[in-house]
C-alpha positions as CSV (number, residue, x, y, z in Angstrom):
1,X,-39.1,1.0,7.2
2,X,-37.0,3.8,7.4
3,X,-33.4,3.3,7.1
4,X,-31.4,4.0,10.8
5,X,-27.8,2.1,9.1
6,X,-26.4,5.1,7.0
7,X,-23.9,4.7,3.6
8,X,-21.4,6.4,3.5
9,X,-21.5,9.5,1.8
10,X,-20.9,9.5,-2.2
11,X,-19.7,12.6,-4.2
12,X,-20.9,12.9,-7.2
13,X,-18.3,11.4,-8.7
14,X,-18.4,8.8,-6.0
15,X,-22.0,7.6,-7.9
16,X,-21.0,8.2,-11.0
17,X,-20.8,4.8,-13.4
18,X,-20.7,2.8,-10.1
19,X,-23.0,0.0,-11.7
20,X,-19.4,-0.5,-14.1
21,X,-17.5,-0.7,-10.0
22,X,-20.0,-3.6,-9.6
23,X,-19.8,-5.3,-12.3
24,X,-15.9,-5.2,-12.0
25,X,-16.0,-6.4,-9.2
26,X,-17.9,-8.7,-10.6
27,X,-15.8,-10.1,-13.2
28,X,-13.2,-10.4,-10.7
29,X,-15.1,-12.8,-8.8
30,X,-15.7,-14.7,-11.7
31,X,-11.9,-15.0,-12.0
32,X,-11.3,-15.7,-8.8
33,X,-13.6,-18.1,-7.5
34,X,-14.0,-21.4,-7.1
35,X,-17.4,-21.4,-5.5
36,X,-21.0,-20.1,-7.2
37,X,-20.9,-16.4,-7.6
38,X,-24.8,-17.0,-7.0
39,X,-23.9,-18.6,-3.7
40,X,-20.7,-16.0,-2.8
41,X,-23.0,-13.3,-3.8
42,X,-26.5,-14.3,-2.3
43,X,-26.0,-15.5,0.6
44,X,-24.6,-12.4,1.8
45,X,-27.3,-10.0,0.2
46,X,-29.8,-12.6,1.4
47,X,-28.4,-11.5,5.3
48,X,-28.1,-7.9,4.5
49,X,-31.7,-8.0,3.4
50,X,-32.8,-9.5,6.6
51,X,-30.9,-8.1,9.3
52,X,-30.3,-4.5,8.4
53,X,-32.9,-1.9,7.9
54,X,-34.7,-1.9,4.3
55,X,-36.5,0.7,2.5
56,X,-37.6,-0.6,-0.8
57,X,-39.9,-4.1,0.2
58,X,-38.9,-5.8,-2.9
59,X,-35.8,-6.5,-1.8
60,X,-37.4,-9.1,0.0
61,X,-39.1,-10.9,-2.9
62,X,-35.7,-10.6,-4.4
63,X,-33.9,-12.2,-1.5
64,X,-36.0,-14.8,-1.3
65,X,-35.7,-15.6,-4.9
66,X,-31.4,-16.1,-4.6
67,X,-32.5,-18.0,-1.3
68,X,-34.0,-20.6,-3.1
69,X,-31.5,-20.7,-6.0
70,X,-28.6,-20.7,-3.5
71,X,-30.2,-23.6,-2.0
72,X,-30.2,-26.4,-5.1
73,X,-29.7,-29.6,-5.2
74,X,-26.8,-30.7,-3.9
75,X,-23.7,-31.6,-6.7
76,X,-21.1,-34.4,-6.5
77,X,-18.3,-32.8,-5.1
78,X,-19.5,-32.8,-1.4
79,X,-18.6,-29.1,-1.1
80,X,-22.2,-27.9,-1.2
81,X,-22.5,-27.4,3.0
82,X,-18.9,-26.2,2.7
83,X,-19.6,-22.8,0.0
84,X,-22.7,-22.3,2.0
85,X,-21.4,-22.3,4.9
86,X,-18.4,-20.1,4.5
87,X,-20.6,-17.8,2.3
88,X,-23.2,-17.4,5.9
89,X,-20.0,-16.6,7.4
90,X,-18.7,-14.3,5.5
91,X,-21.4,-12.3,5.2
92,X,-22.4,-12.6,9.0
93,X,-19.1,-11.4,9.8
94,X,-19.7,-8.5,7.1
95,X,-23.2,-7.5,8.6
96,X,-21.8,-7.3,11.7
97,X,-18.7,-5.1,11.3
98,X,-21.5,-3.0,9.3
99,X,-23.9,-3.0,12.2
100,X,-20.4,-1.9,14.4
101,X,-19.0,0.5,11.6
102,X,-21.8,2.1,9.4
103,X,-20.1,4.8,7.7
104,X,-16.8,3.1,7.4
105,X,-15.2,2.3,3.8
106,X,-16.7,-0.8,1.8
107,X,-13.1,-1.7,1.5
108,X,-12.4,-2.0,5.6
109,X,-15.7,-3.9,6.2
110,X,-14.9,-5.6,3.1
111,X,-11.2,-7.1,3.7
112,X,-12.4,-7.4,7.7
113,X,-15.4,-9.8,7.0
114,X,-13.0,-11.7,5.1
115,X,-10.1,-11.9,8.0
116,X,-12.7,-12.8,10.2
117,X,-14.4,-15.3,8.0
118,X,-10.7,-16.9,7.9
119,X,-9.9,-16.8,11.7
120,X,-13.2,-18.4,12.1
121,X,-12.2,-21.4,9.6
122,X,-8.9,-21.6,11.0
123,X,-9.6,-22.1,14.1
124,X,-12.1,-24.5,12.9
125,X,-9.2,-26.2,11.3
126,X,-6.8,-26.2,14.3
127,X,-9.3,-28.5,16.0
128,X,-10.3,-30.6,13.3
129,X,-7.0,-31.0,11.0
130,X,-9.0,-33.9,9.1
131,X,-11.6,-31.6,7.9
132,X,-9.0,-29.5,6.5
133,X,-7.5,-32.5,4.9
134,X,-10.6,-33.4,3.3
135,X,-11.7,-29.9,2.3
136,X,-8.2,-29.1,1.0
137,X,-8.8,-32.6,-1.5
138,X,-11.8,-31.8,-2.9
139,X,-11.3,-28.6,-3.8
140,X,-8.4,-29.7,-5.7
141,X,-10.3,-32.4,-7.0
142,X,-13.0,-30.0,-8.4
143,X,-10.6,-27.7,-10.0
144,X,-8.8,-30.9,-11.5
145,X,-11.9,-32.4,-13.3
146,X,-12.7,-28.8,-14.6
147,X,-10.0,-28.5,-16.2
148,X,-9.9,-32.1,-17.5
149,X,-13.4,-31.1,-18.6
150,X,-12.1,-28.1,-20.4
151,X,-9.1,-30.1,-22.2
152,X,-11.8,-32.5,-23.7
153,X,-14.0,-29.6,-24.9
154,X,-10.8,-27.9,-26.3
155,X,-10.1,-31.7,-27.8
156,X,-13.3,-31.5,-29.4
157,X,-13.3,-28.2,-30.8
158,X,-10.2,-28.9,-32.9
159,X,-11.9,-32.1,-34.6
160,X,-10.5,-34.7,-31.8
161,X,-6.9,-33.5,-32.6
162,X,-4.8,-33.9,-29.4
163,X,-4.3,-30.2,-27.4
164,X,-0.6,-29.3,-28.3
165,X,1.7,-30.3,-25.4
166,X,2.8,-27.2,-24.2
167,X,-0.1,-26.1,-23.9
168,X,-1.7,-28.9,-22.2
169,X,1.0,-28.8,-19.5
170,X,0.5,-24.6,-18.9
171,X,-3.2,-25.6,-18.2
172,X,-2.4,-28.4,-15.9
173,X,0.6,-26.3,-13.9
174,X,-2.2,-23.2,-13.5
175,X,-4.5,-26.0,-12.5
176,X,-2.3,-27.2,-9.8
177,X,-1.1,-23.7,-8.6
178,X,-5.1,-22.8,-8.3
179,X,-5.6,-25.6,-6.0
180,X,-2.5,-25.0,-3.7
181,X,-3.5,-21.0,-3.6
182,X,-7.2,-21.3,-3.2
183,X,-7.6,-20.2,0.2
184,X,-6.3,-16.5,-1.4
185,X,-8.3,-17.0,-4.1
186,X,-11.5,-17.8,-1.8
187,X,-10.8,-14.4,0.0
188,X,-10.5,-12.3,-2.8
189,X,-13.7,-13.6,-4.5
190,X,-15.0,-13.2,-1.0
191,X,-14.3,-9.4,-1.4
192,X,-15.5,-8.9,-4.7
193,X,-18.7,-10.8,-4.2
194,X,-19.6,-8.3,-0.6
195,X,-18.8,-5.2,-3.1
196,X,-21.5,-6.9,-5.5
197,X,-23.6,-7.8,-2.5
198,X,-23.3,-4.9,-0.9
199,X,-24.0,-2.5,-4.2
200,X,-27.5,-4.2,-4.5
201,X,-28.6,-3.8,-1.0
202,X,-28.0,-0.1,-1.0
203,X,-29.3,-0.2,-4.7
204,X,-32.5,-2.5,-3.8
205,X,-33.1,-2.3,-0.2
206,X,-32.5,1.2,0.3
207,X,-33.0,3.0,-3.1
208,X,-30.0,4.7,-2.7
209,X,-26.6,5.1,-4.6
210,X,-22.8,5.7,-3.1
211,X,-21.9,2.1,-2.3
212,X,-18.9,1.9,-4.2
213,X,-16.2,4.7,-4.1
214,X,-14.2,5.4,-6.9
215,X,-11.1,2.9,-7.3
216,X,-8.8,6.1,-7.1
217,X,-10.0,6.2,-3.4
218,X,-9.4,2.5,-2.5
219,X,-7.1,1.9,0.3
220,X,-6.7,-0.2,3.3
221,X,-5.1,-0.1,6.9
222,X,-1.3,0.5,6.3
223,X,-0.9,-2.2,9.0
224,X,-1.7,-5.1,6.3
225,X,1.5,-4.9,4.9
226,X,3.3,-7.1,7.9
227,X,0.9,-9.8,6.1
228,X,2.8,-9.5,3.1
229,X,6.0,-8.9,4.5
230,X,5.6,-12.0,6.7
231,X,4.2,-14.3,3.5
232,X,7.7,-13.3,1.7
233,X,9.8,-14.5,4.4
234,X,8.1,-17.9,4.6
235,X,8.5,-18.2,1.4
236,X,12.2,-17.0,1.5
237,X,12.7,-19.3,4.7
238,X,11.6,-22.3,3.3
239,X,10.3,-23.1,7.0
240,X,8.2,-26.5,5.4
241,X,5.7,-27.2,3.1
242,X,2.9,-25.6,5.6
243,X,4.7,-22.2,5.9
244,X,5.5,-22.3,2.4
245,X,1.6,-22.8,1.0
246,X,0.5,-20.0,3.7
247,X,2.8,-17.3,2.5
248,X,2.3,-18.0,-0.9
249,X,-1.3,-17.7,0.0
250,X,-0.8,-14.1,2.1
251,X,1.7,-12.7,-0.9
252,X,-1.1,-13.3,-3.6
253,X,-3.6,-12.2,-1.5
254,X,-2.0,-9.0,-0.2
255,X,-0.1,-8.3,-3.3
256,X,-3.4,-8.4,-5.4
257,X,-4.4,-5.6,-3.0
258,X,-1.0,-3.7,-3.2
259,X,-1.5,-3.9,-7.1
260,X,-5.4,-2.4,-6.6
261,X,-4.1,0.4,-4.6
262,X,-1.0,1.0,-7.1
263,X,-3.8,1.3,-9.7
264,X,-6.2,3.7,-7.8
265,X,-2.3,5.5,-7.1
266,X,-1.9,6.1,-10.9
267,X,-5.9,6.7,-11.2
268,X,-5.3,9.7,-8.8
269,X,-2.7,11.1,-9.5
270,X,-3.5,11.5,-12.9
271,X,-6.9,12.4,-12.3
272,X,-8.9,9.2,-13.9
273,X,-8.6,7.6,-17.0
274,X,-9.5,8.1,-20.4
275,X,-10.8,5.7,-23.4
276,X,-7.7,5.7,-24.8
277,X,-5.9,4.6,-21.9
278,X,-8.5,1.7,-21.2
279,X,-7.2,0.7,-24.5
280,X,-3.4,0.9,-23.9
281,X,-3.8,-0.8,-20.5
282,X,-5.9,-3.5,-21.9
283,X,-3.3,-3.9,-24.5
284,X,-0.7,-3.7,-21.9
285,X,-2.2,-6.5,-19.8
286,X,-2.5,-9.1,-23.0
287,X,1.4,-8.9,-23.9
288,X,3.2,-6.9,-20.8
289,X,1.0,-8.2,-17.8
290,X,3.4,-9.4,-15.3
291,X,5.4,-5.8,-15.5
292,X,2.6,-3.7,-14.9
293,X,1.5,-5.9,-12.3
294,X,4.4,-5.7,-10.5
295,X,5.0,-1.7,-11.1
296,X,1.4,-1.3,-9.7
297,X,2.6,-3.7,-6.9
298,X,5.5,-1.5,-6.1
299,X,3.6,1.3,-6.2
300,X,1.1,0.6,-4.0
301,X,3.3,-1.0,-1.6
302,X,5.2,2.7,-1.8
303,X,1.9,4.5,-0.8
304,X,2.1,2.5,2.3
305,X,4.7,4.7,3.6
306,X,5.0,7.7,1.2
307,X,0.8,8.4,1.4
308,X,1.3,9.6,-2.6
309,X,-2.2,10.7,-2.8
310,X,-2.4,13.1,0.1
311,X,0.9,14.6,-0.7
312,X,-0.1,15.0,-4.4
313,X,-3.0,16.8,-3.1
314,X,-1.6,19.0,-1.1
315,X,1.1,20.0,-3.9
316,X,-2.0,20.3,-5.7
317,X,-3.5,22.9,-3.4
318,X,-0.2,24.4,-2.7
319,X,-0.1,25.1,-6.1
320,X,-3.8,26.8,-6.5
């Protein structure tokens, strides 16, 4: 079947290394997520697969096979309807705005299938505040026993000797600060796992390369920045403990995106990145993480209104 949904075009350098974009993105999702990558990966690809034009048959073999994984037995934490069904979502809301947009940037289509996956659930929600309340335990109660889990595995690894203290209450604190942000934490997997979805389709189903652009390219509608604006001042307000969760929710979320396009700032501007610096920034990220996260934070807040990249062009041709 001959494709009629067009990618959007890739340079050269657009397709270049773009299976290392994926599995980035990837890795993030791993870091992120609190729900199956299989799951938050699959059940997307599986509805790319099957409502968008296809090429390359296999993909339909392949589809099926992450159909049947996604579907398992059911575990003990009664969230299994719950991923599933916020993973259909996500990815309905992402073929759709695909169907709408074809040629628009992964990263719009991206970020909208996730605000429409939350709108959705929200409004869900505001009908059914009990769901919410039951949804919003579990959760925490799966990332508690994992991490109970882990602190017995660490107990064993060190010959039954007690984790030290300190450490034992860091992991407990992040524990508890995972399971009060996890809505944010939901959406940015969410992201991450439609970049990974999204690379295979065009990879399998099409046979095709020039789904992921370059991270110096990544950008978003300026607009977004009221989101993070607004999670600030509840959090400055102190407005109650609702207004409080939700804008710590919006300034991680949005200020994991400002610290992305601060990133693909410095990436352009300096025209990539070389092995070396992969090894000072990784450096940089084990012993000075929280300043370069929040100079790449101020950065790409900054290209909100300063546009660096286009200007550094221009200078750039100005200068030819």
């Amino acid at each position: 079947m001959e494709a009629s949904t067009p990618t959007p075009p890739a340079t050269q350098d657009g397709t270049r290394g773009e299976w290392k974009r994926a599995l980035a993105l990837f890795l993030l999702l791993l870091a992120f997520s609190s729900i199956s990558p299989m799951v938050l990966v699959g059940m997307p690809f599986v509805l790319l697969v099957l409502l968008l034009p296809i090429r390359k048959f296999g993909a339909l073999g392949l589809a099926a096979l992450i159909l049947v994984l996604s579907l398992g037995a059911q575990d003990s934490t009664g969230l299994w309807y719950a991923e599933r069904g916020w993973a259909l979502l996500v990815g309905g809301w992402f073929v759709a705005l695909t169907l709408r947009w074809p040629a628009s940037r992964f990263s719009t289509r991206g970020l909208g299938a996730a605000a429409g996956a939350l709108l959705t659930t929200g409004a869900w929600f505001a009908v059914r505040p009990m769901a919410w309340s039951v949804l919003d335990w579990r959760v925490g109660e799966r990332i508690r026993h994992g991490v109970t889990a882990a602190m017995e595995t660490m107990q064993l690894v060190r010959g039954g000797d007690p984790v030290p203290t300190p450490l034992a209450e860091a992991v407990y604190s992040t524990a508890e600060s995972q399971a009060l942000l996890f809505p944010a934490l939901i959406a940015l997997s969410s992201v991450a796992a439609l970049g990974v979805a999204w690379w295979m389709y065009v990879r399998v189903a099409l046979g095709r390369k020039g789904a992921l652009g370059p991270l110096k390219d990544f950008r978003f509608n300026d607009h977004l920045v009221w989101l993070f604006v607004g999670g600030l001042l509840a959090l400055l307000l102190g407005a109650g403990e609702l207004w409080t969760r939700a804008g710590s929710n919006a300034v991680l979320f949005m200020g994991t995106l400002y610290a992305l396009r601060g990133a693909a700032v410095v990436l352009f501007v300096n025209g990539g990145i070389s092995a070396l610096g992969v090894v000072l920034v990784t450096l940089g990220m084990l012993f000075l993480a929280p300043a370069l996260l929040v100079g790449a934070l101020v950065i790409g807040l900054g290209d909100t209104w300063l546009d660096i990249r286009t200007r550094a062009a221009r200078s750039a041709e100005a200068g030819r």
